[in-house]
N, CA, C and O of each residue as an XYZ file, in Angstrom:
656
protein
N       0.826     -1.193      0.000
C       0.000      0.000      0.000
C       0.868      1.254      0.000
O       0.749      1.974     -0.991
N       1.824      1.677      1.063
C       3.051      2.544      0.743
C       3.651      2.344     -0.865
O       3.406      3.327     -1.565
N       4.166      1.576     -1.351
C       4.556      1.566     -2.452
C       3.749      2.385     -3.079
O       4.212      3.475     -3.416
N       2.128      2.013     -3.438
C       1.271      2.523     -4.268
C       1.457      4.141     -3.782
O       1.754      4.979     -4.633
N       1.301      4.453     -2.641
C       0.968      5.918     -2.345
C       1.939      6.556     -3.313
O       1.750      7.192     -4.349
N       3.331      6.099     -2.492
C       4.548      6.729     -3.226
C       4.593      6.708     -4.581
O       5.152      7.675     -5.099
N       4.080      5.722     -5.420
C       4.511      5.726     -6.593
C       3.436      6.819     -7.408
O       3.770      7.318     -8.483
N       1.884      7.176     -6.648
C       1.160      8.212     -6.902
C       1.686      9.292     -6.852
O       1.817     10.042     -7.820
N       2.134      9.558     -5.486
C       3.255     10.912     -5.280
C       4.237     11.576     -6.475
O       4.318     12.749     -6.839
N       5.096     10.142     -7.042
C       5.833     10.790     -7.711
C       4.742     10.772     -9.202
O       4.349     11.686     -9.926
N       4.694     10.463     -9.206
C       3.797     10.902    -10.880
C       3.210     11.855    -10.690
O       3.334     12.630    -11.638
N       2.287     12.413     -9.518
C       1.836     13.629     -9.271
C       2.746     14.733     -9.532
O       2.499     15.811    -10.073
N       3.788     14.310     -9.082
C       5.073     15.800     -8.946
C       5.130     15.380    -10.193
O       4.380     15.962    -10.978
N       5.909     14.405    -10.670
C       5.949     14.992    -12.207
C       5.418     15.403    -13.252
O       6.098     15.750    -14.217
N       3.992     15.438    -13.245
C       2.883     16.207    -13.593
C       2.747     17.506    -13.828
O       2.481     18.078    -14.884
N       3.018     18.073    -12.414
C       2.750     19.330    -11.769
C       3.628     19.937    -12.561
O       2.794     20.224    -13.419
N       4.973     20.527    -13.142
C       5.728     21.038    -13.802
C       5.086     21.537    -15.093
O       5.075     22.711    -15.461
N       4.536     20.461    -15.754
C       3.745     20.506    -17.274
C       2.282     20.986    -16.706
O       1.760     21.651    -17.602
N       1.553     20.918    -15.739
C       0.170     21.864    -15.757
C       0.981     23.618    -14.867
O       0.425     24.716    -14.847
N       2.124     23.329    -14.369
C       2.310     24.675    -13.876
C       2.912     25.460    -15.416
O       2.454     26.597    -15.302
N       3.352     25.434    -16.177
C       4.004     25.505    -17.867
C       2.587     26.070    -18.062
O       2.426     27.265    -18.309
N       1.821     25.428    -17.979
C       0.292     25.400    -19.486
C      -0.287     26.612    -18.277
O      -0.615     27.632    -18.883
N      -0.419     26.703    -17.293
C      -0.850     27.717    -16.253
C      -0.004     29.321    -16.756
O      -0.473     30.334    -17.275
N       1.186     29.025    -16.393
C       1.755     29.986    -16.965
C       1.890     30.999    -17.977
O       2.135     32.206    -17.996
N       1.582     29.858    -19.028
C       1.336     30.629    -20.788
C      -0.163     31.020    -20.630
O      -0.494     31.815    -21.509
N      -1.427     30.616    -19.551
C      -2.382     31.318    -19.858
C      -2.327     32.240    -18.966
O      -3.246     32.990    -19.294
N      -1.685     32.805    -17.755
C      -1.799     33.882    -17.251
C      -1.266     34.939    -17.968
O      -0.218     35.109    -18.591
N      -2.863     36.028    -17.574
C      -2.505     37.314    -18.345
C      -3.283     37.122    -20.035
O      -3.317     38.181    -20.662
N      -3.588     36.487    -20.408
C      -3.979     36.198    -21.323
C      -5.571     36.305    -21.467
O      -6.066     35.248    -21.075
N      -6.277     36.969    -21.779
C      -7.766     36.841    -22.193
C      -8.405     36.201    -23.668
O      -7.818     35.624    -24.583
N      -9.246     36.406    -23.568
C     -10.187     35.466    -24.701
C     -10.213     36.581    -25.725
O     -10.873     36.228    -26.702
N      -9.675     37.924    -25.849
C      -9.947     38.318    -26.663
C      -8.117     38.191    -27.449
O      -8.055     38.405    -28.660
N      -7.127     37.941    -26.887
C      -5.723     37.317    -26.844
C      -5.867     36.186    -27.664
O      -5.382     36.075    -28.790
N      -6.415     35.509    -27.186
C      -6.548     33.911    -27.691
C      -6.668     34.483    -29.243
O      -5.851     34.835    -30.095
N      -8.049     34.398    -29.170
C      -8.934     35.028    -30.338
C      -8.311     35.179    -31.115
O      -8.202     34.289    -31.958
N      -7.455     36.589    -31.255
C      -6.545     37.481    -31.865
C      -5.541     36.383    -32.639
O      -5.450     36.242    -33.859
N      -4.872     35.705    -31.690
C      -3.746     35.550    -31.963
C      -4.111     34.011    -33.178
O      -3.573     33.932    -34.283
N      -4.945     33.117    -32.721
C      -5.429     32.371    -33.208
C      -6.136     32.514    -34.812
O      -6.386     31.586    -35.581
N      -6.349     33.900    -35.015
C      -6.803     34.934    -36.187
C      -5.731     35.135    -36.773
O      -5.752     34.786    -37.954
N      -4.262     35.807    -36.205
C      -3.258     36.246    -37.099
C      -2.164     34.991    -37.338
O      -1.214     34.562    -36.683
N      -2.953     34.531    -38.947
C      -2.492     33.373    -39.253
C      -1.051     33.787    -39.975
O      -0.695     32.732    -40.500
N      -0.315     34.525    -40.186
C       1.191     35.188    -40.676
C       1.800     35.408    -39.336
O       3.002     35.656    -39.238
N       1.075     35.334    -38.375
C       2.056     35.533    -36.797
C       2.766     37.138    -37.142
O       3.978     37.232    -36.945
N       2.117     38.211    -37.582
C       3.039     39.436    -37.599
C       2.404     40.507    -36.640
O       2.643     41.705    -36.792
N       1.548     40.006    -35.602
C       0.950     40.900    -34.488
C       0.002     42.086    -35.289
O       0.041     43.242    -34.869
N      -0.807     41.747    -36.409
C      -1.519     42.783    -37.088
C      -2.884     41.479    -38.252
O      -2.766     40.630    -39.136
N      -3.898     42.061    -37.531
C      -5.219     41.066    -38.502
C      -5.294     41.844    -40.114
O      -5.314     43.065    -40.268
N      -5.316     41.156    -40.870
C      -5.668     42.039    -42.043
C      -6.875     41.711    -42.712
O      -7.392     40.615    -42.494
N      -7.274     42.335    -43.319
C      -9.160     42.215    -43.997
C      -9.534     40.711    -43.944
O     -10.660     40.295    -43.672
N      -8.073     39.679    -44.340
C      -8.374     38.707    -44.984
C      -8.710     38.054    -44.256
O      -9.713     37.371    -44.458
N      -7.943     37.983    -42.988
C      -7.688     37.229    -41.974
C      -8.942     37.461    -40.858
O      -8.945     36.660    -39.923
N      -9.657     38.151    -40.871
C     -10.429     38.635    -39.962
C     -11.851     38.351    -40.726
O     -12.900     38.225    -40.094
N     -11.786     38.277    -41.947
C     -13.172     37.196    -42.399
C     -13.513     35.999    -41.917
O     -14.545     35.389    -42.196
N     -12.409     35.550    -40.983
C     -12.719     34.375    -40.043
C     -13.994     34.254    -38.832
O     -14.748     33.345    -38.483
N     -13.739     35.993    -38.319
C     -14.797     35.956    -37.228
C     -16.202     37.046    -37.599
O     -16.300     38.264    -37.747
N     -17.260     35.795    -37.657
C     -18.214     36.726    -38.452
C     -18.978     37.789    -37.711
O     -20.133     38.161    -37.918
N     -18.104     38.217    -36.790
C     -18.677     39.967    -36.007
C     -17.985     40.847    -37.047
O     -18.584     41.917    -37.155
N     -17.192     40.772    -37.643
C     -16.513     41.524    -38.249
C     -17.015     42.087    -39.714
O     -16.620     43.045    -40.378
N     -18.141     41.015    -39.972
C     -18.898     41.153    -41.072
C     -19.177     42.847    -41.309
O     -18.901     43.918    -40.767
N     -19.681     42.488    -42.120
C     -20.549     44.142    -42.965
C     -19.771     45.080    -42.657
O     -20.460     46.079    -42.450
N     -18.647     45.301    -42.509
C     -17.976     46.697    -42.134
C     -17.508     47.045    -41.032
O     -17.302     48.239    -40.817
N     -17.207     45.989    -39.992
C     -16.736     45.908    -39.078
C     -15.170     46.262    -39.427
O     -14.744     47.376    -39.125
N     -14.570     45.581    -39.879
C     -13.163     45.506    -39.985
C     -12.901     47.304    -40.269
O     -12.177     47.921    -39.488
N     -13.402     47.831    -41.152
C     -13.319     49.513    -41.284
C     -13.632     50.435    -39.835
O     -13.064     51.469    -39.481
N     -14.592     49.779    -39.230
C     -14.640     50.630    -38.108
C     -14.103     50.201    -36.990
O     -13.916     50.867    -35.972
N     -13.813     48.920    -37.195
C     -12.022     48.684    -36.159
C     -11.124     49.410    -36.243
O     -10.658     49.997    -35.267
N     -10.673     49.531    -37.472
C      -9.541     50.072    -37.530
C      -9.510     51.911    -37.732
O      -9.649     52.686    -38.678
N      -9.195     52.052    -35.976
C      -9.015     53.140    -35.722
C      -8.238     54.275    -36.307
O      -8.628     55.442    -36.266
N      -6.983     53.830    -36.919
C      -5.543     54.414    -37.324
C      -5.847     54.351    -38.834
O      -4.890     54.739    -39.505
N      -6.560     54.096    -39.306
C      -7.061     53.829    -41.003
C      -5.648     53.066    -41.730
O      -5.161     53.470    -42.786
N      -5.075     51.817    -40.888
C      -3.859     51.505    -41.840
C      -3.899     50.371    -42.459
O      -2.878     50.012    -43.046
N      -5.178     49.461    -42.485
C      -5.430     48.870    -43.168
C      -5.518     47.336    -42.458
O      -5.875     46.339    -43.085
N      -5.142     47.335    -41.086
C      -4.810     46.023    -40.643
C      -5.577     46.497    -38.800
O      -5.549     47.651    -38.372
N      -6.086     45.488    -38.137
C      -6.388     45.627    -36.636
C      -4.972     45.281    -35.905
O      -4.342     44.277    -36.237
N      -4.615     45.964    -35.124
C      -3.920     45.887    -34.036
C      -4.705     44.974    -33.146
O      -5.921     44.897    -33.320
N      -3.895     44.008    -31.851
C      -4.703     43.525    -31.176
C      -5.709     44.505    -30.144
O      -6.783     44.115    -29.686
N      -5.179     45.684    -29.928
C      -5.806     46.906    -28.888
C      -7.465     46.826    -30.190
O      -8.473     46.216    -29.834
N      -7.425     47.216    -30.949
C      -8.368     47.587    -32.059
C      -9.321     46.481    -32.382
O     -10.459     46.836    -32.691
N      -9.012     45.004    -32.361
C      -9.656     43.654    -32.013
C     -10.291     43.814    -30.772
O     -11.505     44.013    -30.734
N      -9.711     43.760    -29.901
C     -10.320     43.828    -28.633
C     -11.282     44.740    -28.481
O     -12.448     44.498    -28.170
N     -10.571     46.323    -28.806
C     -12.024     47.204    -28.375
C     -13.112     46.930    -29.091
O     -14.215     46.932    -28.543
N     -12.975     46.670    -30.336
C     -14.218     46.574    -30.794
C     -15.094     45.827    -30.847
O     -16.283     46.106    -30.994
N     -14.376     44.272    -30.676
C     -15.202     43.025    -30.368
C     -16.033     43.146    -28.862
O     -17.157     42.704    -28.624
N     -15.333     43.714    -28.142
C     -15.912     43.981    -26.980
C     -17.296     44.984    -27.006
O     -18.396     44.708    -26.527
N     -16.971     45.997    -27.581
C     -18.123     47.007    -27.808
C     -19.289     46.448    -28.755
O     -20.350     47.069    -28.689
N     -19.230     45.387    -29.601
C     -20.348     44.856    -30.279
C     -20.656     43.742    -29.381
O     -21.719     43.188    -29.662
N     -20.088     43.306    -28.478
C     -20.512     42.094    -27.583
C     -21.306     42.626    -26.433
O     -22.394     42.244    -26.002
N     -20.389     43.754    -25.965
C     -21.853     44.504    -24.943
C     -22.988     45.036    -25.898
O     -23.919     45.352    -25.157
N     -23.225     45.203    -26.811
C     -24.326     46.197    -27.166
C     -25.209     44.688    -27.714
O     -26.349     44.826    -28.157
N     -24.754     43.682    -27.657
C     -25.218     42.726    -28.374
C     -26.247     41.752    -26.902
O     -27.273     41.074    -26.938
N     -25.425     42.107    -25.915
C     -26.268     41.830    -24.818
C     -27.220     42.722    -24.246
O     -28.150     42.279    -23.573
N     -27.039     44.200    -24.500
C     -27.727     45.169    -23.610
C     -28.844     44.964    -24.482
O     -29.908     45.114    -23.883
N     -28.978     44.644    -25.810
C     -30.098     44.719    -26.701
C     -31.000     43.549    -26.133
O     -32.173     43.668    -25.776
N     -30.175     42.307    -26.113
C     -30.109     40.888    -25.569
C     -31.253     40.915    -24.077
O     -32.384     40.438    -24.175
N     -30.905     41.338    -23.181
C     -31.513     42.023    -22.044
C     -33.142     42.978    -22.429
O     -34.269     42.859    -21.949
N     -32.691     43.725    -23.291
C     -33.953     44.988    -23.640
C     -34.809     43.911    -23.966
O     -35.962     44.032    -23.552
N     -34.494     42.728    -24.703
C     -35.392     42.286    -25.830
C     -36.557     41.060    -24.904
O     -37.727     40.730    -25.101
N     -35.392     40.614    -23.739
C     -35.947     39.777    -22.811
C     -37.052     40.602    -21.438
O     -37.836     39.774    -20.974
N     -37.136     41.514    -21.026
C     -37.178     42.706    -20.770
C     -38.447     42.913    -21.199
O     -39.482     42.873    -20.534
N     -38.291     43.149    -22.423
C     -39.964     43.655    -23.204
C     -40.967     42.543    -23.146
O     -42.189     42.440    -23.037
N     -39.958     41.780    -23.260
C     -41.233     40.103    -23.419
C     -41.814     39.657    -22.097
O     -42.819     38.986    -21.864
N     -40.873     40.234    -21.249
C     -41.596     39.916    -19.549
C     -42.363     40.964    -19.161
O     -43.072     40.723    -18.184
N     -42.445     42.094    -19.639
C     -43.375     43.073    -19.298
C     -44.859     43.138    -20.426
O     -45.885     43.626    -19.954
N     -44.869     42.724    -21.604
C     -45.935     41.975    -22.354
C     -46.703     40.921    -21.624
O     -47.903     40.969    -21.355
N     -45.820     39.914    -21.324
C     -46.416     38.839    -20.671
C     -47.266     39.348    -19.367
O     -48.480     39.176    -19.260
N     -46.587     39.890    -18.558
C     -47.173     40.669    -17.474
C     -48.520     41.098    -17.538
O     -49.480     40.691    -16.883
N     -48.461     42.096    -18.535
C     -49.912     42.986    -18.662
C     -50.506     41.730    -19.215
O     -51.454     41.709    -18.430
N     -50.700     40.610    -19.993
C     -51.622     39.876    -20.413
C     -51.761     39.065    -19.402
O     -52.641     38.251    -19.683
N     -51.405     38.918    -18.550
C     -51.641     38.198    -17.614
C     -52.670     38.908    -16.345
O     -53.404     38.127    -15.739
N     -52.692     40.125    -16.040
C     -53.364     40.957    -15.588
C     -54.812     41.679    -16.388
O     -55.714     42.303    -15.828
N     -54.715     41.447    -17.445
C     -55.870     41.565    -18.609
C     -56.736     41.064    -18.524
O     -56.667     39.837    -18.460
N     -57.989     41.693    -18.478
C     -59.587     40.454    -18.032
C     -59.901     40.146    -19.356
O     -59.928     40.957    -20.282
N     -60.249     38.386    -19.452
C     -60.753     37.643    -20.487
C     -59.894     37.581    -21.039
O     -60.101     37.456    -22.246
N     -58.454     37.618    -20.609
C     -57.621     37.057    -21.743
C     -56.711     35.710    -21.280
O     -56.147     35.440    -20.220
N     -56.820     35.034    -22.488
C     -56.167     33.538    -21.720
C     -54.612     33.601    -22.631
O     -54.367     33.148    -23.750
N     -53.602     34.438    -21.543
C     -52.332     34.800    -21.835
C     -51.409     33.417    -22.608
O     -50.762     33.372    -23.655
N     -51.759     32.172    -21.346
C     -51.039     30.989    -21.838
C     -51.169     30.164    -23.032
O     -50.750     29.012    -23.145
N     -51.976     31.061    -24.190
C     -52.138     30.687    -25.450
C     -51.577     31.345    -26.008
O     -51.532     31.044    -27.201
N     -50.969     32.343    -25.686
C     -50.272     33.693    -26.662
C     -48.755     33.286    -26.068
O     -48.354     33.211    -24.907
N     -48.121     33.071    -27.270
C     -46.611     33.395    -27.211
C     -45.807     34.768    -27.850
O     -45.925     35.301    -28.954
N     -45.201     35.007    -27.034
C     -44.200     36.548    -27.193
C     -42.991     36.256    -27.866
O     -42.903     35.057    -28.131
N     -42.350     36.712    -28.112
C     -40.807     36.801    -28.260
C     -40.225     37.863    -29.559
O     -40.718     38.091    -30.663
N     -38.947     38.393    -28.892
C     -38.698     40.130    -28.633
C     -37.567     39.641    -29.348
O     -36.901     38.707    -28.900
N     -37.193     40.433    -30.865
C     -35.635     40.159    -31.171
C     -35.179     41.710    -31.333
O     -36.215     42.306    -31.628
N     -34.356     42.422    -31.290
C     -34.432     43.762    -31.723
C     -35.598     45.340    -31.547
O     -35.791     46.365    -32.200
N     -36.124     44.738    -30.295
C     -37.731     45.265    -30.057
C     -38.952     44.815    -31.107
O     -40.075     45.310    -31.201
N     -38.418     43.817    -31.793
C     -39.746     43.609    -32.743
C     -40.576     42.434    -31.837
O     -39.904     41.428    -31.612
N     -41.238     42.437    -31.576
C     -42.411     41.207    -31.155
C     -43.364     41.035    -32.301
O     -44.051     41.585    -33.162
N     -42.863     39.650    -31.627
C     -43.959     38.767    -32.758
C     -44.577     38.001    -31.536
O     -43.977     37.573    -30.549
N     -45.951     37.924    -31.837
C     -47.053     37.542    -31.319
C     -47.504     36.373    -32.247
O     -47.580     36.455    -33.473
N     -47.890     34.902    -31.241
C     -48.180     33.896    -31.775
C     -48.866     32.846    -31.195
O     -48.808     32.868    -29.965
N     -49.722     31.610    -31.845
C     -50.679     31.347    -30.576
C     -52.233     31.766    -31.053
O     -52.494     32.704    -31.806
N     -52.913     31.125    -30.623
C     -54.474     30.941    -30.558
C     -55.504     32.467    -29.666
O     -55.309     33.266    -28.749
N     -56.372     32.207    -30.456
C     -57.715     33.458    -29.505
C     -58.615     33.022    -29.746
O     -58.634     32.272    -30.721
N     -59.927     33.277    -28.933
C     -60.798     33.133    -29.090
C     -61.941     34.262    -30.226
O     -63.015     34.196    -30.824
N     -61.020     35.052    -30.017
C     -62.346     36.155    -31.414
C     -60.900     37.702    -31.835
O     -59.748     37.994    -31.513
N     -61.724     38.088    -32.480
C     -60.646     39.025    -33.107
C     -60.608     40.273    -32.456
O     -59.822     41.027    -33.030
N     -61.207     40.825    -31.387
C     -61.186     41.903    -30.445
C     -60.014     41.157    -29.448
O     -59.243     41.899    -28.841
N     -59.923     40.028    -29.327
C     -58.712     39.933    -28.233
C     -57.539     39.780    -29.248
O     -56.545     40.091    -28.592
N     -57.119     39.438    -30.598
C     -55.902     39.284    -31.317
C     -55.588     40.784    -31.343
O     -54.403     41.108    -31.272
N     -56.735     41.937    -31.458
C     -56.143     43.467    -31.962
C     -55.651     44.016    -30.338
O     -54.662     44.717    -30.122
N     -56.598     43.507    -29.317
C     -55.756     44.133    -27.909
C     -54.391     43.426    -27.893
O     -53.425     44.139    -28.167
N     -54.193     42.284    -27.645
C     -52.870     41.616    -27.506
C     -52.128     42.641    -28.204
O     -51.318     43.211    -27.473
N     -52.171     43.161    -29.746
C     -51.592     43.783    -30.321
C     -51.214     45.230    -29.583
O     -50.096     45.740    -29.516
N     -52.134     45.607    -29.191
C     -52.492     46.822    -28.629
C     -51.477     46.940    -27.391
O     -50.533     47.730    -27.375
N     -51.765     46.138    -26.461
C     -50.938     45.979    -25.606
C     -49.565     45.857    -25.591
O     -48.791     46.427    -24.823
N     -49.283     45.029    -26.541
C     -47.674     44.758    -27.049
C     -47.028     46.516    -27.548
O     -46.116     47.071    -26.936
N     -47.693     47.077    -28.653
C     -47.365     48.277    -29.213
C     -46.921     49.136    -27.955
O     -45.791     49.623    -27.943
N     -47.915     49.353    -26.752
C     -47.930     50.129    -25.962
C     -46.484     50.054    -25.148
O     -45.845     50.981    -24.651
N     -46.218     48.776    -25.176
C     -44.809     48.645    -24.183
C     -43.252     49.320    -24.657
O     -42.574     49.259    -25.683
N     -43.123     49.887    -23.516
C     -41.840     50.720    -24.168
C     -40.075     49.565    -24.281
O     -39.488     48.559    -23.883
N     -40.034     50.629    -25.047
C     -39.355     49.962    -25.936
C     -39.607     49.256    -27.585
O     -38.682     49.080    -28.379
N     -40.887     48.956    -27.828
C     -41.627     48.147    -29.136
C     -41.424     48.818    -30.209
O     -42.131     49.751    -30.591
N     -40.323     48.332    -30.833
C     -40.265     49.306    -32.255
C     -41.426     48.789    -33.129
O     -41.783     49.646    -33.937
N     -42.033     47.776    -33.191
C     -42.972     46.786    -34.173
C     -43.082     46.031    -33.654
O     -42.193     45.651    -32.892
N     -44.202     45.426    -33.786
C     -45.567     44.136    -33.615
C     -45.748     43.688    -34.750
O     -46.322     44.309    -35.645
N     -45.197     42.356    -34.863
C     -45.513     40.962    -35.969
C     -46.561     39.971    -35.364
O     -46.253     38.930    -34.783
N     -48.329     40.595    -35.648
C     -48.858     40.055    -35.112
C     -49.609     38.735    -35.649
O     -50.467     38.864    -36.522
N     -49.311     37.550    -35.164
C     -49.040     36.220    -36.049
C     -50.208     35.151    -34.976
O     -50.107     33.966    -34.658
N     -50.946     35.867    -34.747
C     -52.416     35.329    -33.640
C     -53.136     34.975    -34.668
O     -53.235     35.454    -35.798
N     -53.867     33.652    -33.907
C     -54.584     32.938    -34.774
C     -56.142     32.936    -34.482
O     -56.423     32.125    -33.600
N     -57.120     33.561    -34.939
C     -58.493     32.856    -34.043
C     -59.122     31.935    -34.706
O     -59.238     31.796    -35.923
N     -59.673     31.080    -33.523
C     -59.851     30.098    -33.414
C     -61.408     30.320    -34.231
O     -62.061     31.362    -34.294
N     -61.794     28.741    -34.915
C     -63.135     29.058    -35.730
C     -63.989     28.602    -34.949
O     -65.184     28.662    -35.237
């Protein structure tokens, strides 16, 4: 039984060297590092148009409004800020959109004669689309009504069905 311990021991220690190594190379390092570096396939510390068609945030004109210095290539500072700034705005919208759909749901749920758990919501960009069964067409135009009213609602895709 000693034998076994010991012979665990040492394989443990010799282990430990190669996860303290792989520890090492990731401290200090973030995901937008990784990213980057994993992107600049020439290894010359600079993304260029070509290379950055890899990550599709960069789409539609991203890569132009990365690049701060107009020189034709992202710096990793210029990757980072900007991936970051479309990743928060991509959640704060993310949030708004979840947000609107719980405060819809809300008021139909507080609404007399309306049977909410037939109506489905869901918020992409402030658009709601409304979907799901009614009983007559004065409750498909309130649902509507209601939805419009909530702030934030750029548009109502109203996709209610009544029932025959």
């Amino acid at each position: 039984m000693r034998t076994t311990w010991t012979l665990a021991l040492v394989i443990g220690l010799q282990a430990a060297p190669a996860l303290a190594v792989t520890m090492d190379e990731m401290r200090g390092q973030t995901g937008y590092e990784h990213e980057f570096k994993l992107l600049d396939t020439d290894g010359n510390g600079k993304l260029s148009a070509t290379e950055i068609k890899k990550d599709g945030l960069f789409d539609g004109g991203g890569f132009g409004k990365a690049d701060k210095n107009h020189n034709g290539s992202l710096s990793q500072d210029e990757f980072a800020s900007y991936k970051s700034k479309v990743q928060q705005a991509e959640t704060k919208q993310a949030a708004s959109d979840s947000a609107i759909t719980t405060k819809i749901k809300s008021k139909y749920l507080v609404e007399k004669n309306f049977k909410s758990y037939k109506v489905s919501v869901e918020t992409k960009d402030g658009i709601v689309a409304l979907s799901g069964f009614v009983d007559d067409a004065s409750t498909k135009t309130r649902a509507e009504q209601i939805a419009r009213a909530t702030k934030g609602v750029k548009d109502v895709k109203n996709g209610l069905v009544v029932k025959p």
